[in-house]
C-alpha positions, -999 to 999 in steps of 0.1 A, spaced: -257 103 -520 -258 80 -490 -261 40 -486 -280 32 -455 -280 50 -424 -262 83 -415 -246 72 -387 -226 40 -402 -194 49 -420 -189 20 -439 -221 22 -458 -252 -3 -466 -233 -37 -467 -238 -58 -505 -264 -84 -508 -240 -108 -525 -202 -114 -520 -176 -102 -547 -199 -101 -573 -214 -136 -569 -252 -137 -559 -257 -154 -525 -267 -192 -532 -294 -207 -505 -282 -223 -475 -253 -204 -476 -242 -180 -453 -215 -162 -467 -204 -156 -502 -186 -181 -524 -149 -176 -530 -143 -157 -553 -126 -184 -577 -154 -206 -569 -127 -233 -557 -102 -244 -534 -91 -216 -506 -56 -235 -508 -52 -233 -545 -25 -208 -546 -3 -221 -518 27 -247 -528 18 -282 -527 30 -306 -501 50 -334 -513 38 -367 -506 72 -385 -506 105 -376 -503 119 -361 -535 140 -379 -555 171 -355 -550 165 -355 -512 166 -394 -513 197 -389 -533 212 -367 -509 201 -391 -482 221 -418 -497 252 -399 -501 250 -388 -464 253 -429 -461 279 -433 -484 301 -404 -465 295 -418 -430 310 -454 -446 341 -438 -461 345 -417 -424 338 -454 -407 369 -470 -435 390 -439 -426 382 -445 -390 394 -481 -393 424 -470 -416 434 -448 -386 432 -472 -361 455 -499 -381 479 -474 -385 479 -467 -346 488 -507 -342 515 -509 -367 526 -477 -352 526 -496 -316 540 -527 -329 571 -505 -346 576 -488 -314 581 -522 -297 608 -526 -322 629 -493 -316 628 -490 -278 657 -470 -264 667 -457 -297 673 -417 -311 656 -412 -343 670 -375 -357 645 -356 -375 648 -335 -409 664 -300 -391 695 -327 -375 674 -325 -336 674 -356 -319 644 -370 -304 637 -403 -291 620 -433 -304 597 -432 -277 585 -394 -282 583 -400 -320 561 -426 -316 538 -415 -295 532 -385 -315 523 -409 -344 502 -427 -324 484 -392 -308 477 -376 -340 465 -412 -356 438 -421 -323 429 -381 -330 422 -385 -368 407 -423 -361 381 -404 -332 374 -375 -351 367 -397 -384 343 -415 -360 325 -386 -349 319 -374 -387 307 -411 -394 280 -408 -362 272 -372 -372 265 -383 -410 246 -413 -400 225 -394 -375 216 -369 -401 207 -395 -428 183 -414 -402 167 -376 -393 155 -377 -430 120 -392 -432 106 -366 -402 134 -345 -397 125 -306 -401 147 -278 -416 174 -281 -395 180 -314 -408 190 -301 -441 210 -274 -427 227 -300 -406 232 -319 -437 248 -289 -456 274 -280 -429 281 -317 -427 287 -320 -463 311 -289 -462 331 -301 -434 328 -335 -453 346 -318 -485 377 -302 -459 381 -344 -448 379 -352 -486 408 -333 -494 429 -342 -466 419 -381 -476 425 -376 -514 457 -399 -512 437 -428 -494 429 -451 -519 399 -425 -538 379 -422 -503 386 -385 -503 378 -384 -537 346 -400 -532 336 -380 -499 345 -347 -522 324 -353 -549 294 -366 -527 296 -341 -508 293 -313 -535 262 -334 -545 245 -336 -513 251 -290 -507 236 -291 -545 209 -315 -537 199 -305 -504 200 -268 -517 178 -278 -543 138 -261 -537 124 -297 -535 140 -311 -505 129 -272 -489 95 -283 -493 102 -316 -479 120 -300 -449 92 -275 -443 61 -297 -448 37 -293 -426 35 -318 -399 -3 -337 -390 
């Protein structure tokens, strides 16, 4: 019991497609839902998710409390300089009983305060780069945004004691992993791009 001709494997091919009959004008069958080809595929979003505009705003909110620790840093460098005017020539002797002298003591202050001041000022760029990528950034964005914010929780701790900013960069920072994690602001990321 053959369909069609000996010699073709695959048989005498339907007269209508999955089941449907063929419609006039039509050259191939209709889907077989009858409806969109795209109906099973994930929507994409419009806008930017609430949670991704959240997380957007926090990645603000860090890069200003990096900016006020930056500026923190940098009056502690000139009262620093201005105390060193002060002590010139001096000994000061240090907790094991060395002796070191004013001027190296200072300017070890002074080194590890421009270090923390810069290094606060690269976290404040980075952060506001990455909130600025938002609107038409792609998935690397979010990563970006996620190793930011877990570097931004390491600078919260070591800030805790100035005046809350560490406690606000911590807590932000947990938001903006949670948020950016969240599958919403994947889709956003992942959109396709027209």
């Amino acid at each position: 019991m053959s369909f069609g001709q000996q010699n073709n494997p695959y048989g005498q091919p339907p007269q209508a497609g999955y089941g449907y009959p063929q419609q006039p004008g039509m050259p191939y069958a209709a889907y077989p839902q009858g409806g969109d080809p795209y109906a099973g595929m994930a929507p994409v979003p419009a806008e930017m998710p609430g949670i991704t505009k959240a997380a957007r705003i926090f990645l603000w909110v860090i890069a200003a409390v990096h900016v006020a620790v930056a500026g923190l840093m940098v009056a502690g460098y000139a009262a620093v300089k201005d105390e060193e005017g002060k002590h010139t020539g001096e000994t000061v002797t240090t907790r094991n009983g060395d002796t070191v002298d004013a001027e190296t003591a200072f300017g070890l202050a002074r080194g590890l305060l421009a270090f923390l001041g810069g290094l606060a000022a690269v976290f404040a760029i980075i952060g506001i780069i990455l909130a600025i990528r938002y609107a038409k950034g792609r998935n690397g964005v979010r990563v970006g945004s996620i190793v930011y914010a877990s570097f931004a929780i390491i600078s919260g701790i070591f800030t805790i004691g100035a005046w809350g900013l560490g406690l606000v960069t911590l807590v932000l920072a947990i938001l903006t992993i949670v948020f950016c994690a969240k599958r919403a602001s994947a889709q956003w990321f992942q959109r396709p791009r027209f």
